[in-house]
HTML snippet that shows the backbone in 3Dmol.js (N, CA, C, O; Angstrom):
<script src="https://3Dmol.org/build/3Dmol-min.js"></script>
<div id="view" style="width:600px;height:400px;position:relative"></div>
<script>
const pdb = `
ATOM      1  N   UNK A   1     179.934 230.155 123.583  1.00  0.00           N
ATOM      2  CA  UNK A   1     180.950 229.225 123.145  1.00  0.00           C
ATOM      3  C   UNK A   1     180.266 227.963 122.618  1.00  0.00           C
ATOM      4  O   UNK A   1     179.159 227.574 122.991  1.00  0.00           O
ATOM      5  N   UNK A   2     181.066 227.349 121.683  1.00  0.00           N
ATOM      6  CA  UNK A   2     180.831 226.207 121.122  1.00  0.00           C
ATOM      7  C   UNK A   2     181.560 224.965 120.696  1.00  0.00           C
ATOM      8  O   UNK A   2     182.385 225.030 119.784  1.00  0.00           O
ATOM      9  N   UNK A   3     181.227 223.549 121.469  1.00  0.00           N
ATOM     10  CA  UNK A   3     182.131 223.058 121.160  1.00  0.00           C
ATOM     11  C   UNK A   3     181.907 221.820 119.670  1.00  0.00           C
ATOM     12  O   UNK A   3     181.042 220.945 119.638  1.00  0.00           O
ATOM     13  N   UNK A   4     182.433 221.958 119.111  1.00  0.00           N
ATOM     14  CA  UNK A   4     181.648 221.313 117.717  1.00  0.00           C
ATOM     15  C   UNK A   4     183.163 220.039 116.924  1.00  0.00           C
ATOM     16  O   UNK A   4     184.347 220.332 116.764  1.00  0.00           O
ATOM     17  N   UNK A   5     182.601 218.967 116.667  1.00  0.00           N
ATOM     18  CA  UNK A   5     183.296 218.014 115.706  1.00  0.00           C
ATOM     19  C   UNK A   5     182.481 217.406 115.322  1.00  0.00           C
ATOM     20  O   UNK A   5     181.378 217.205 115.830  1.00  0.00           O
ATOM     21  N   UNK A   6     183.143 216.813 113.837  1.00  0.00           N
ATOM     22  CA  UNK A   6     182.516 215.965 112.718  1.00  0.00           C
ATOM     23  C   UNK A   6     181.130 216.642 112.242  1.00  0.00           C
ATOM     24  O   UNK A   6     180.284 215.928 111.705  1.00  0.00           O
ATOM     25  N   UNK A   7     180.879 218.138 112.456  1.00  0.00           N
ATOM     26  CA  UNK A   7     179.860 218.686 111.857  1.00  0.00           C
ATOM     27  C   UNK A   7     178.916 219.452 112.919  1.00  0.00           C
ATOM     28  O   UNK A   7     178.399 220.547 112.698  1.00  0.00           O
ATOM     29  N   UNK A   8     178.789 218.784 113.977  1.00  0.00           N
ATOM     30  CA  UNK A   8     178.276 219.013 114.669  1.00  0.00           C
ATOM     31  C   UNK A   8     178.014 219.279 116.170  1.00  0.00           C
ATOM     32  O   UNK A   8     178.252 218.305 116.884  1.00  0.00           O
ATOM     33  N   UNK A   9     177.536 220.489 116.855  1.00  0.00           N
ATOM     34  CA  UNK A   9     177.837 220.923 117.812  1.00  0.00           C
ATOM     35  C   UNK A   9     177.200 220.048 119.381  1.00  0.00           C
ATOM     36  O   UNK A   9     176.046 219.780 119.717  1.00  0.00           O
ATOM     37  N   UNK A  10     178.587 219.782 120.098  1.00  0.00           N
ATOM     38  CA  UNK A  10     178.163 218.745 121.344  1.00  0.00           C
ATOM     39  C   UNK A  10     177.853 219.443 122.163  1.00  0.00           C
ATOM     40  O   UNK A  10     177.022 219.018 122.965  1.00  0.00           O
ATOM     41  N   UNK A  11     178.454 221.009 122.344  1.00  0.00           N
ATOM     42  CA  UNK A  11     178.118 221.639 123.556  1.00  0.00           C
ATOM     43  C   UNK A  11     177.937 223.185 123.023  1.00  0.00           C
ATOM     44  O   UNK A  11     178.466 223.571 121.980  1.00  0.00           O
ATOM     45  N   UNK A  12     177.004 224.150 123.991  1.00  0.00           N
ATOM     46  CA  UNK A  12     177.088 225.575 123.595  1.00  0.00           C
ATOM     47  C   UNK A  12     176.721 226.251 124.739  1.00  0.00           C
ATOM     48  O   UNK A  12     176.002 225.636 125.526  1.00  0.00           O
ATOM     49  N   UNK A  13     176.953 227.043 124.929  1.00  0.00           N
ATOM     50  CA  UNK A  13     176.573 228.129 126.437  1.00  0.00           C
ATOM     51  C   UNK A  13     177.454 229.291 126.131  1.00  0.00           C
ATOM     52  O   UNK A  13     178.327 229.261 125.264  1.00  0.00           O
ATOM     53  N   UNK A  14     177.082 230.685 127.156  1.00  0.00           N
ATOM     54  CA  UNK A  14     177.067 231.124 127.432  1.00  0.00           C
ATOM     55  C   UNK A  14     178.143 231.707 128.768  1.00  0.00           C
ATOM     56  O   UNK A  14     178.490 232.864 129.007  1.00  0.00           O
ATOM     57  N   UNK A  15     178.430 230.650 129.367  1.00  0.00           N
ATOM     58  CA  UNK A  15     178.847 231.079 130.563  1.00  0.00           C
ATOM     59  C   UNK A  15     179.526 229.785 130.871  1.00  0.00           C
ATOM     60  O   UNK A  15     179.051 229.142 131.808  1.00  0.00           O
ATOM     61  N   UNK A  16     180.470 229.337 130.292  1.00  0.00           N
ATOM     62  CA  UNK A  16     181.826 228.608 130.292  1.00  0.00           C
ATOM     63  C   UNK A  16     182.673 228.915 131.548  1.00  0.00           C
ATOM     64  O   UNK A  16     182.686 230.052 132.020  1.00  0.00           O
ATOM     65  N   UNK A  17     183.351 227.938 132.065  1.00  0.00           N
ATOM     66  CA  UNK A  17     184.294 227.764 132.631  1.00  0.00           C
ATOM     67  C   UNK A  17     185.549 227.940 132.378  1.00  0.00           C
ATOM     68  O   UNK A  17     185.958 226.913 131.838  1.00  0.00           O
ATOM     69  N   UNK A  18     186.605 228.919 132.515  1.00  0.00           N
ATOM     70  CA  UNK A  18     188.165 228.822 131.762  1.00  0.00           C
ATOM     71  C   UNK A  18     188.739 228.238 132.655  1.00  0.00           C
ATOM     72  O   UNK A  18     188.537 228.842 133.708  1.00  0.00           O
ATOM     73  N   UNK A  19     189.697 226.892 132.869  1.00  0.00           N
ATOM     74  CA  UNK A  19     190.935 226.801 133.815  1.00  0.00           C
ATOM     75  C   UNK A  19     191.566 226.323 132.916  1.00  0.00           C
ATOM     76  O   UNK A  19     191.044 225.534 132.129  1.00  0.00           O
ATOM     77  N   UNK A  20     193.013 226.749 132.822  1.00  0.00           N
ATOM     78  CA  UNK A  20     194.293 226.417 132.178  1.00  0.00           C
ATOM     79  C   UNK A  20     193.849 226.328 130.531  1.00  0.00           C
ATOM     80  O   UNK A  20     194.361 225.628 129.657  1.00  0.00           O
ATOM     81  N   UNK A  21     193.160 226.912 130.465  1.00  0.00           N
ATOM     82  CA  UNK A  21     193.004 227.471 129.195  1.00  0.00           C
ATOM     83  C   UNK A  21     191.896 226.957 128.188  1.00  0.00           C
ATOM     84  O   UNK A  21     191.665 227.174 126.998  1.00  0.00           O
ATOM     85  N   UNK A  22     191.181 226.009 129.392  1.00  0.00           N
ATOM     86  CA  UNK A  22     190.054 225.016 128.690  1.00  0.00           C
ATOM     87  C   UNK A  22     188.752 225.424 128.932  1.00  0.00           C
ATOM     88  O   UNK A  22     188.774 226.297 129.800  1.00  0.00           O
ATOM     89  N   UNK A  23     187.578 225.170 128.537  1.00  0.00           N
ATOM     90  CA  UNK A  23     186.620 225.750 128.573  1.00  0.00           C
ATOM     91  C   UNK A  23     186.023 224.718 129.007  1.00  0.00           C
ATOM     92  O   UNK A  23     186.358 223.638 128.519  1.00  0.00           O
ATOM     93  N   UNK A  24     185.167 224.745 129.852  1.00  0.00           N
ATOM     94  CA  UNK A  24     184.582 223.929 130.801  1.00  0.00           C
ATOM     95  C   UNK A  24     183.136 224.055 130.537  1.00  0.00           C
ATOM     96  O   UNK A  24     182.745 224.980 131.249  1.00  0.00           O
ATOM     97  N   UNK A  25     182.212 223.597 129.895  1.00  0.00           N
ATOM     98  CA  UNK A  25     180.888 223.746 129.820  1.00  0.00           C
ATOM     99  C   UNK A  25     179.945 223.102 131.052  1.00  0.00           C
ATOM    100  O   UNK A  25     180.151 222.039 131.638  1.00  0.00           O
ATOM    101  N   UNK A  26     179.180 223.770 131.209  1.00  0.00           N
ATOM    102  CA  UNK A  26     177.689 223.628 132.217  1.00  0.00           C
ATOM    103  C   UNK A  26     177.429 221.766 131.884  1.00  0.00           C
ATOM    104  O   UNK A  26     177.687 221.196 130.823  1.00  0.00           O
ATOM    105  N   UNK A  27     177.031 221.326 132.764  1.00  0.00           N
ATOM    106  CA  UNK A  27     176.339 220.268 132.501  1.00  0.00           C
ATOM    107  C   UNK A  27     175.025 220.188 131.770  1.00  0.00           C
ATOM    108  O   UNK A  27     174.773 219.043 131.392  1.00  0.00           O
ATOM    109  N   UNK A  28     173.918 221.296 131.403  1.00  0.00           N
ATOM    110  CA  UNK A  28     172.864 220.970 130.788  1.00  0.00           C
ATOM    111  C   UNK A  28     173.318 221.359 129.081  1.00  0.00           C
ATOM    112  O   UNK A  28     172.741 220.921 128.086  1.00  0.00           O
ATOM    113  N   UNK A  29     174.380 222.197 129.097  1.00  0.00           N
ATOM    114  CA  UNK A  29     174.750 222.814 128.057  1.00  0.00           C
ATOM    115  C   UNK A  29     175.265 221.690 126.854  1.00  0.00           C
ATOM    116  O   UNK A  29     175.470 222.036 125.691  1.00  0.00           O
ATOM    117  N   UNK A  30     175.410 220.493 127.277  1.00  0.00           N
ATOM    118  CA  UNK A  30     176.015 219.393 126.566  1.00  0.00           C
ATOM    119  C   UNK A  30     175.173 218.507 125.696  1.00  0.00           C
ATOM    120  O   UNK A  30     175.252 217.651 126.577  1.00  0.00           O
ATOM    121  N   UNK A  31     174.761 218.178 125.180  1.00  0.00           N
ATOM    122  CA  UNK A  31     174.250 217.156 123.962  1.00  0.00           C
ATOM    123  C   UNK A  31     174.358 215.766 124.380  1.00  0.00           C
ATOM    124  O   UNK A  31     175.202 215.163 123.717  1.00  0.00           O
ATOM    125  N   UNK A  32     173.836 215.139 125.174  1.00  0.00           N
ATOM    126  CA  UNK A  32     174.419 213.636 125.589  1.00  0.00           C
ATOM    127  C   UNK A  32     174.106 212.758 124.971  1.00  0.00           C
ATOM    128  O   UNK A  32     174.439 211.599 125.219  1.00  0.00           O
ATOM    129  N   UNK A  33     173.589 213.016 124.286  1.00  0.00           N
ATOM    130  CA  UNK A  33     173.238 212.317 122.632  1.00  0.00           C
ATOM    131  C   UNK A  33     174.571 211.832 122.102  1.00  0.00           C
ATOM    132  O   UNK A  33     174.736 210.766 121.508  1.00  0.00           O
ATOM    133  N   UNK A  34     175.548 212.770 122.393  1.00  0.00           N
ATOM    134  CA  UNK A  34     177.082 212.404 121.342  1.00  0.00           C
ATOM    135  C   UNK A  34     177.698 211.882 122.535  1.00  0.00           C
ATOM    136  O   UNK A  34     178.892 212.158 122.420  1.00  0.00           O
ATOM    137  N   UNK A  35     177.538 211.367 123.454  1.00  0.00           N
ATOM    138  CA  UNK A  35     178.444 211.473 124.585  1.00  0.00           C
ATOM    139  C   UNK A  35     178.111 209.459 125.151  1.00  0.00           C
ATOM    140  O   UNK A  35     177.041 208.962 125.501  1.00  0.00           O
ATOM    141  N   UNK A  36     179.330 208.859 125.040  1.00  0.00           N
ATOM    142  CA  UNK A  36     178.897 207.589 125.363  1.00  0.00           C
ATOM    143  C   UNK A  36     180.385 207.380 126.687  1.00  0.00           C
ATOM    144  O   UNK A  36     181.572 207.701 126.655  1.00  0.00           O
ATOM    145  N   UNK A  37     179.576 206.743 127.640  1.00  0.00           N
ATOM    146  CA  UNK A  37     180.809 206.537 128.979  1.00  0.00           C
ATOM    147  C   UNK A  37     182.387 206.173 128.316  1.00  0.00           C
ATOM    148  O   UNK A  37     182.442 205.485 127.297  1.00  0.00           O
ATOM    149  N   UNK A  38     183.537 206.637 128.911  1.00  0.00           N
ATOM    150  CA  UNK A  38     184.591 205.799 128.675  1.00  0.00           C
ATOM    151  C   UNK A  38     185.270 205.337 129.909  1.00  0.00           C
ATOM    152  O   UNK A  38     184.798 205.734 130.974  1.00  0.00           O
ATOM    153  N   UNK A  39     186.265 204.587 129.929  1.00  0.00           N
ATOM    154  CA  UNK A  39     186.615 203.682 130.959  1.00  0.00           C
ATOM    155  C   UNK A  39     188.179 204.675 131.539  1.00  0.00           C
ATOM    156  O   UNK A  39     188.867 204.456 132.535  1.00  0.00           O
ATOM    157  N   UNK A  40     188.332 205.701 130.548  1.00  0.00           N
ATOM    158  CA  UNK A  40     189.853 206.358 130.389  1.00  0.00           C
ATOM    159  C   UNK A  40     189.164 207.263 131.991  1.00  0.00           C
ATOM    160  O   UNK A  40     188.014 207.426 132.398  1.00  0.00           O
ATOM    161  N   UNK A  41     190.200 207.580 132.408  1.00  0.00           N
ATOM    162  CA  UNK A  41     190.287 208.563 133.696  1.00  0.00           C
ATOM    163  C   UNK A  41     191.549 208.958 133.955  1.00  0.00           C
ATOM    164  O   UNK A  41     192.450 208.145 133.748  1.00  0.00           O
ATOM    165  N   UNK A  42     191.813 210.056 134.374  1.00  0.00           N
ATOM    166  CA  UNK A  42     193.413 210.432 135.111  1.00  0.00           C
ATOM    167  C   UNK A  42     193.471 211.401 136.282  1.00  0.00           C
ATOM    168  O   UNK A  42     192.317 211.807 136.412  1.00  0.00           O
ATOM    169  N   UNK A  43     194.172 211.915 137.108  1.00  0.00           N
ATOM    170  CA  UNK A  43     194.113 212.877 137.602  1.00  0.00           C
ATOM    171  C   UNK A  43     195.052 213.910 137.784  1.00  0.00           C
ATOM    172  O   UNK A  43     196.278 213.899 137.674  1.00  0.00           O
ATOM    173  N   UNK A  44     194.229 214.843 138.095  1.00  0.00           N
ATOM    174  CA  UNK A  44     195.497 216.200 138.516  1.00  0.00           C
ATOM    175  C   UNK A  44     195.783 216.596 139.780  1.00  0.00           C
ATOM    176  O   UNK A  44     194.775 216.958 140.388  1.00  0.00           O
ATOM    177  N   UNK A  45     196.563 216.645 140.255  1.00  0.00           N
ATOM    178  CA  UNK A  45     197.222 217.437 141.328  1.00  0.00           C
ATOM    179  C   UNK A  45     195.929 218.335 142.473  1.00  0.00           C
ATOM    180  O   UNK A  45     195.695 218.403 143.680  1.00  0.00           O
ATOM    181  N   UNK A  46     195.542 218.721 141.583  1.00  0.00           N
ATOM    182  CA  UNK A  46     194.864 220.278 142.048  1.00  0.00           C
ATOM    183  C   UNK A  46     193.355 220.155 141.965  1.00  0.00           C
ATOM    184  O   UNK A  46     192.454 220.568 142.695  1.00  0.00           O
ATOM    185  N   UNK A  47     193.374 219.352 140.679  1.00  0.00           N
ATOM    186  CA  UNK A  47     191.417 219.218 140.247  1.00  0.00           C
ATOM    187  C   UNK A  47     190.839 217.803 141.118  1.00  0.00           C
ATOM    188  O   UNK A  47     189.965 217.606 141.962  1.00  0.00           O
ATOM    189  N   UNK A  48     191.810 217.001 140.432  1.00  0.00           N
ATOM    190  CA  UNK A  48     191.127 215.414 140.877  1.00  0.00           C
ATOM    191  C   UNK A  48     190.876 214.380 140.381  1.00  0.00           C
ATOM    192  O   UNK A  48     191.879 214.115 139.718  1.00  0.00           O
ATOM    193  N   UNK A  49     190.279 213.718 140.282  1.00  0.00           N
ATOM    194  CA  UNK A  49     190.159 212.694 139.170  1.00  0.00           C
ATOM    195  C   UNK A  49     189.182 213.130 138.616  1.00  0.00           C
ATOM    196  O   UNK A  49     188.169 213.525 139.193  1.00  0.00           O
ATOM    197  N   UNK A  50     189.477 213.101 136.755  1.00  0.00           N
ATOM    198  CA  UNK A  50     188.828 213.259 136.106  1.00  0.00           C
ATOM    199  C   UNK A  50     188.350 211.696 135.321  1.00  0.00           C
ATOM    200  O   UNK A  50     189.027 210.670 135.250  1.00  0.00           O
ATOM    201  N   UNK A  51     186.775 211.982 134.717  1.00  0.00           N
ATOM    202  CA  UNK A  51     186.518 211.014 133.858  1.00  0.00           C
ATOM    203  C   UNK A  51     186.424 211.372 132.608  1.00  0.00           C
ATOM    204  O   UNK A  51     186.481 212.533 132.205  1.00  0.00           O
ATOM    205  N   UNK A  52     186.272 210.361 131.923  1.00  0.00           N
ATOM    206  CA  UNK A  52     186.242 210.701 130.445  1.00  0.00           C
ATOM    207  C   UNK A  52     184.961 210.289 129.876  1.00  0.00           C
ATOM    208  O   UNK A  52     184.319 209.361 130.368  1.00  0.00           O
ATOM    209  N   UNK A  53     184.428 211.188 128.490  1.00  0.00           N
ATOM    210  CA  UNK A  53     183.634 210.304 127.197  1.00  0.00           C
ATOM    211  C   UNK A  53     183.973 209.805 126.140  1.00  0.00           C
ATOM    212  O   UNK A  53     185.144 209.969 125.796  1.00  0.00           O
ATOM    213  N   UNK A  54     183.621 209.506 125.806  1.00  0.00           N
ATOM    214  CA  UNK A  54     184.103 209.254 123.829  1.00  0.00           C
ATOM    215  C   UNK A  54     182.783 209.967 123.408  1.00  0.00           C
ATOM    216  O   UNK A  54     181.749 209.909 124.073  1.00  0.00           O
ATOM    217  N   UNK A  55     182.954 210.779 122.005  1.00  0.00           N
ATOM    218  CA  UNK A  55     182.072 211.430 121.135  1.00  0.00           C
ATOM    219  C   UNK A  55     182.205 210.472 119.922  1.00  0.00           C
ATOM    220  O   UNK A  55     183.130 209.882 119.364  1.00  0.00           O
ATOM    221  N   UNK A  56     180.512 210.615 119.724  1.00  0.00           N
ATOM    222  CA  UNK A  56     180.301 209.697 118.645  1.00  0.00           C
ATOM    223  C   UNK A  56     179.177 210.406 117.613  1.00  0.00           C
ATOM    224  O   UNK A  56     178.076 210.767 118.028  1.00  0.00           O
ATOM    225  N   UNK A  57     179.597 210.556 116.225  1.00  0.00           N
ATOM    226  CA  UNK A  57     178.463 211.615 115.420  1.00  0.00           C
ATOM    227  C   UNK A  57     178.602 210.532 114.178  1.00  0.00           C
ATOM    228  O   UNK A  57     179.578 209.810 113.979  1.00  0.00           O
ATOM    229  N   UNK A  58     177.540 210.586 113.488  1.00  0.00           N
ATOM    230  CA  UNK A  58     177.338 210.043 112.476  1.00  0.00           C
ATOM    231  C   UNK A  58     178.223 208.454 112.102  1.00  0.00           C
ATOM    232  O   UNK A  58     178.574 208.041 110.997  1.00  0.00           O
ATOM    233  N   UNK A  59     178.394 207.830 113.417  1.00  0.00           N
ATOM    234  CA  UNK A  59     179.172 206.460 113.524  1.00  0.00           C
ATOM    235  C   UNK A  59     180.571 206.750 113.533  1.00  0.00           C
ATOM    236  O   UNK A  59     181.375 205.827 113.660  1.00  0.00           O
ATOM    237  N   UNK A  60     180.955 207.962 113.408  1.00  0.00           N
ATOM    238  CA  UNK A  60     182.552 207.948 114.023  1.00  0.00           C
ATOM    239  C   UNK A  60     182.552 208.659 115.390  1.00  0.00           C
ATOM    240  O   UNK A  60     181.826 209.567 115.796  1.00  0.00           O
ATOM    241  N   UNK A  61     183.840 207.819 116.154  1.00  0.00           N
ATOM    242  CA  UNK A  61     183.645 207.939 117.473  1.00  0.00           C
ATOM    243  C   UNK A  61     185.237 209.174 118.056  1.00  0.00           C
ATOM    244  O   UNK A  61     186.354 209.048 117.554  1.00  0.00           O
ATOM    245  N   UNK A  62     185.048 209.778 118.676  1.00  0.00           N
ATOM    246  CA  UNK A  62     187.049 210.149 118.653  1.00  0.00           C
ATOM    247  C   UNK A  62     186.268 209.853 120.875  1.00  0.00           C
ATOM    248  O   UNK A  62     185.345 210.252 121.585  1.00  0.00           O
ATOM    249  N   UNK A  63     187.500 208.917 120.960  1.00  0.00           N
ATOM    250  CA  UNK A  63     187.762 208.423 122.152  1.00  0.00           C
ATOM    251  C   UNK A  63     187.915 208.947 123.093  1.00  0.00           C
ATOM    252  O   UNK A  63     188.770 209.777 122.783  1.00  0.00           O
ATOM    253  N   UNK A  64     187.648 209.116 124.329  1.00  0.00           N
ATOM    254  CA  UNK A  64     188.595 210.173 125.145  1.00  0.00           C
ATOM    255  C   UNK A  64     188.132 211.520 125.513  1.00  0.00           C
ATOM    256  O   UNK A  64     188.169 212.047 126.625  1.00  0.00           O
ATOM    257  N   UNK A  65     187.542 212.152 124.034  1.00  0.00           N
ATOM    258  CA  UNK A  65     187.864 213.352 123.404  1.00  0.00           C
ATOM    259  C   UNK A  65     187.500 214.162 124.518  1.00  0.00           C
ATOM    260  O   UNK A  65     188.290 215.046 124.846  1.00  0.00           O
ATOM    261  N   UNK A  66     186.173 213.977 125.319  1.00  0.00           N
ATOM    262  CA  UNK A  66     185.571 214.590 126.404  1.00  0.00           C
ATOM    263  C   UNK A  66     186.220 214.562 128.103  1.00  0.00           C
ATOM    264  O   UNK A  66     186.823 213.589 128.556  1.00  0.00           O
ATOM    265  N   UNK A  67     186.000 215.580 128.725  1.00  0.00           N
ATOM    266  CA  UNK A  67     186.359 215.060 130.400  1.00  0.00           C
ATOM    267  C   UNK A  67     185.761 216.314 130.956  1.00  0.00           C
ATOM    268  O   UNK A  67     185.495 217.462 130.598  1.00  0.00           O
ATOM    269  N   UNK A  68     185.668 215.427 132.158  1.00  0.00           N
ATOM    270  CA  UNK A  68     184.763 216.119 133.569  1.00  0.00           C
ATOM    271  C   UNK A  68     185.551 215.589 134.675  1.00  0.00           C
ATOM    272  O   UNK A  68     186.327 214.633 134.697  1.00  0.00           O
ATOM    273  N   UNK A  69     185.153 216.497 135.694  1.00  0.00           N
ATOM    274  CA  UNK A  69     185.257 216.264 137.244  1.00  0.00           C
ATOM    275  C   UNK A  69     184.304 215.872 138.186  1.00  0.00           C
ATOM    276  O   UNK A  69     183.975 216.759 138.973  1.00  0.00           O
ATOM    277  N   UNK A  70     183.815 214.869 138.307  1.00  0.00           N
ATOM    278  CA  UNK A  70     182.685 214.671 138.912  1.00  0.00           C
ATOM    279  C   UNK A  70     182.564 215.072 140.708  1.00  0.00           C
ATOM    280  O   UNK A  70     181.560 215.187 141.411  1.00  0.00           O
ATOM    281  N   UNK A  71     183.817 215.193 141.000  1.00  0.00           N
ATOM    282  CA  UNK A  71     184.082 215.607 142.601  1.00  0.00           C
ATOM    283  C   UNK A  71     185.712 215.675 142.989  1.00  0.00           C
ATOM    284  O   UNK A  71     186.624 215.096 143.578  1.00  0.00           O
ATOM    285  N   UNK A  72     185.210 217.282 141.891  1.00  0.00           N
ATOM    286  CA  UNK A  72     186.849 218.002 141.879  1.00  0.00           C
ATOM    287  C   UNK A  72     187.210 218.754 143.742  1.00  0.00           C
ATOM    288  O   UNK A  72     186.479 219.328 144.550  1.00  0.00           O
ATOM    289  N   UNK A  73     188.619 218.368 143.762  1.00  0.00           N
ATOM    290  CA  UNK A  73     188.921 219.094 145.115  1.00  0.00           C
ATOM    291  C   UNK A  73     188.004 220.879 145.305  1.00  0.00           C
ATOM    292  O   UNK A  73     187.481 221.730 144.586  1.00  0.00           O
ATOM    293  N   UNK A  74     188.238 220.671 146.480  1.00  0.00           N
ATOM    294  CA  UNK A  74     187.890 222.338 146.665  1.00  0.00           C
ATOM    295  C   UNK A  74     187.905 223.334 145.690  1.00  0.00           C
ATOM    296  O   UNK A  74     186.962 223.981 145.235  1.00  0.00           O
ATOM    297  N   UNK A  75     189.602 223.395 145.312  1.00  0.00           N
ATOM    298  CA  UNK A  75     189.967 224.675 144.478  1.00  0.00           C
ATOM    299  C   UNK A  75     189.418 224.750 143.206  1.00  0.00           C
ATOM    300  O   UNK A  75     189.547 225.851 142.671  1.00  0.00           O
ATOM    301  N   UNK A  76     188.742 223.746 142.458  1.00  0.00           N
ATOM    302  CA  UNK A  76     188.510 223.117 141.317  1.00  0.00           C
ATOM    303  C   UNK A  76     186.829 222.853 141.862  1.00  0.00           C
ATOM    304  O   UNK A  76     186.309 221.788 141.530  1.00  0.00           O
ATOM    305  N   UNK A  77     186.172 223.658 142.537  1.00  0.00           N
ATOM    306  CA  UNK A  77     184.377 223.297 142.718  1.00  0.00           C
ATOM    307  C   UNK A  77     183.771 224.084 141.425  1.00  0.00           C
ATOM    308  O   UNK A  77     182.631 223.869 141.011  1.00  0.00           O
ATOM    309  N   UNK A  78     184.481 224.824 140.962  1.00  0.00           N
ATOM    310  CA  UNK A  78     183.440 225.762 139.852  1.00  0.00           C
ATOM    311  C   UNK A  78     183.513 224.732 138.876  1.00  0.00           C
ATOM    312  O   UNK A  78     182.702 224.849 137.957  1.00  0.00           O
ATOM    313  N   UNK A  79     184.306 223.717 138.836  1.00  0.00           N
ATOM    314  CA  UNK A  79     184.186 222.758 137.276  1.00  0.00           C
ATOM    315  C   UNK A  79     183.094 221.373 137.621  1.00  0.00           C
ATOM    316  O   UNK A  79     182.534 220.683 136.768  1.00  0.00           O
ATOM    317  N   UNK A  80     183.026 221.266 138.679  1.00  0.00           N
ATOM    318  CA  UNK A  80     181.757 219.923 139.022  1.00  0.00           C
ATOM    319  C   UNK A  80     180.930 219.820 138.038  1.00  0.00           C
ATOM    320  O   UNK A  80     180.181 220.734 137.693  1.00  0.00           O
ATOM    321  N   UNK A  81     180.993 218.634 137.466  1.00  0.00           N
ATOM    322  CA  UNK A  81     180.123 218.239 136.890  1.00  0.00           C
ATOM    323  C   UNK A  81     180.376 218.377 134.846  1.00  0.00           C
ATOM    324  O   UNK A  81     180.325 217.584 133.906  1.00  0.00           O
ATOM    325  N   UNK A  82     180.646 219.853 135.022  1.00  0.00           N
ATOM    326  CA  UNK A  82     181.066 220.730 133.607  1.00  0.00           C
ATOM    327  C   UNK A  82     182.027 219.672 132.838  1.00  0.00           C
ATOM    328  O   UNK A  82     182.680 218.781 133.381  1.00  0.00           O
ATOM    329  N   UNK A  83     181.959 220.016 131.239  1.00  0.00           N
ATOM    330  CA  UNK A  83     182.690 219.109 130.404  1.00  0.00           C
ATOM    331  C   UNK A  83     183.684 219.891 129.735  1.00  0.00           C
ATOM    332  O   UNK A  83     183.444 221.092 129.864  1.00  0.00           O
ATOM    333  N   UNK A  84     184.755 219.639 129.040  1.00  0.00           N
ATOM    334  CA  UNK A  84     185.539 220.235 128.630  1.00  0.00           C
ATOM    335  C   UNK A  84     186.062 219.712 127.389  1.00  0.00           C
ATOM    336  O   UNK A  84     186.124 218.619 127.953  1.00  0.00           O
ATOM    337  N   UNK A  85     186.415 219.509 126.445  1.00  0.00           N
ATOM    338  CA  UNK A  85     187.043 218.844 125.214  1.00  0.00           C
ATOM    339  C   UNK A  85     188.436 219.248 124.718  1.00  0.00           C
ATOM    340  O   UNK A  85     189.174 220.162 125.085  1.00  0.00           O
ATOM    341  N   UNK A  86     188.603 218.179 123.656  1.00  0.00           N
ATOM    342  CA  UNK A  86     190.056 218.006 123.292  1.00  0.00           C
ATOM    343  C   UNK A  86     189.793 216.767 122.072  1.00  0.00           C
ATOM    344  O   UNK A  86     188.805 216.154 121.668  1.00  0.00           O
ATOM    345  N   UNK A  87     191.146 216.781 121.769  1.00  0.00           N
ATOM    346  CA  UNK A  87     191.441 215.671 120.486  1.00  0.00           C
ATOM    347  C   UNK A  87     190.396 216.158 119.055  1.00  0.00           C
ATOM    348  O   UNK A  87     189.711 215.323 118.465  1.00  0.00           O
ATOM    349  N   UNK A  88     190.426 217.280 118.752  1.00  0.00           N
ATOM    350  CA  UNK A  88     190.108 217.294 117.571  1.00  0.00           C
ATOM    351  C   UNK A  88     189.192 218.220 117.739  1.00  0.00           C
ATOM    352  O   UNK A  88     189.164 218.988 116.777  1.00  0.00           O
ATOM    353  N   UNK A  89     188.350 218.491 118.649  1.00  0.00           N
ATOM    354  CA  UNK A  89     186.987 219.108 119.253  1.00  0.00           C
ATOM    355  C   UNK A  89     187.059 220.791 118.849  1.00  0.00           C
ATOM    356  O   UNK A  89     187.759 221.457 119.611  1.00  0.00           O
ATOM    357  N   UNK A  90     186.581 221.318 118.036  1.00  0.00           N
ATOM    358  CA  UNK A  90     186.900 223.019 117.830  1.00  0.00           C
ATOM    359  C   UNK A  90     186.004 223.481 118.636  1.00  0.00           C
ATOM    360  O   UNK A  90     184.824 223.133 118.601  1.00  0.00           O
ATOM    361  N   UNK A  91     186.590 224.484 119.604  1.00  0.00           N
ATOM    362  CA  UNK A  91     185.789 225.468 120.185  1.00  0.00           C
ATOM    363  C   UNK A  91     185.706 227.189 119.430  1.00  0.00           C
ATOM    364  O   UNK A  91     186.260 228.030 118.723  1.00  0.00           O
ATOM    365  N   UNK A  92     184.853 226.926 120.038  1.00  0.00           N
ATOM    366  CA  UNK A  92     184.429 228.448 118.862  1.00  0.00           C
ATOM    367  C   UNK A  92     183.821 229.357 119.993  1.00  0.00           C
ATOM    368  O   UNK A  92     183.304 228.843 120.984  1.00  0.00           O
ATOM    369  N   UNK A  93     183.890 230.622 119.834  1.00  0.00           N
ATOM    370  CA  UNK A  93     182.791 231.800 120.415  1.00  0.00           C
ATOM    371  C   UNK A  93     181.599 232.722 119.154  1.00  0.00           C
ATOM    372  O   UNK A  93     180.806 233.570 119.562  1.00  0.00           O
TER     373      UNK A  93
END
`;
const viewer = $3Dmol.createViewer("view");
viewer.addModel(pdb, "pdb");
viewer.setStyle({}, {cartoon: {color: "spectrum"}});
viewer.zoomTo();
viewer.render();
</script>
């Protein structure tokens, strides 16, 4: 799998995470090169609080676009750490 915007690919592996229909990438699998902290966070019910990144490629940034669980409940341990995308982000296999 691959997760790719503005040209270029932020994340790729092999052995992805699916919950609720999102693909959850490995933590080494990520590019942190494109990946700058964001202040956005929310949580779920079930996972936990999630944090967010903003992706940034060639000086455009899309906000948000990224999230992780840094110390998801129990039911939600296979996503620790793993990133997942949204807002524009194409995943590919």
């Amino acid at each position: 799998m691959k997760a790719i915007w503005n040209g270029s690919v932020i994340a790729e592996s092999e052995a992805t995470e699916i919950v609720e229909g999102n693909h959850y990438f490995p933590p080494g699998s990520v590019n942190p090169s494109f990946l700058t902290e964001s202040t956005k966070t929310s949580t779920c019910p079930w996972k936990g609080l999630a944090n967010y990144y903003n992706i940034v490629v060639d000086g455009k940034t899309n906000s948000g676009a990224a999230w992780y669980y840094a110390n998801p409940h129990s039911q939600a341990s296979q996503i620790k750490g793993h990133v997942a995308f949204w807002k524009g982000v194409e995943i590919q296999s």
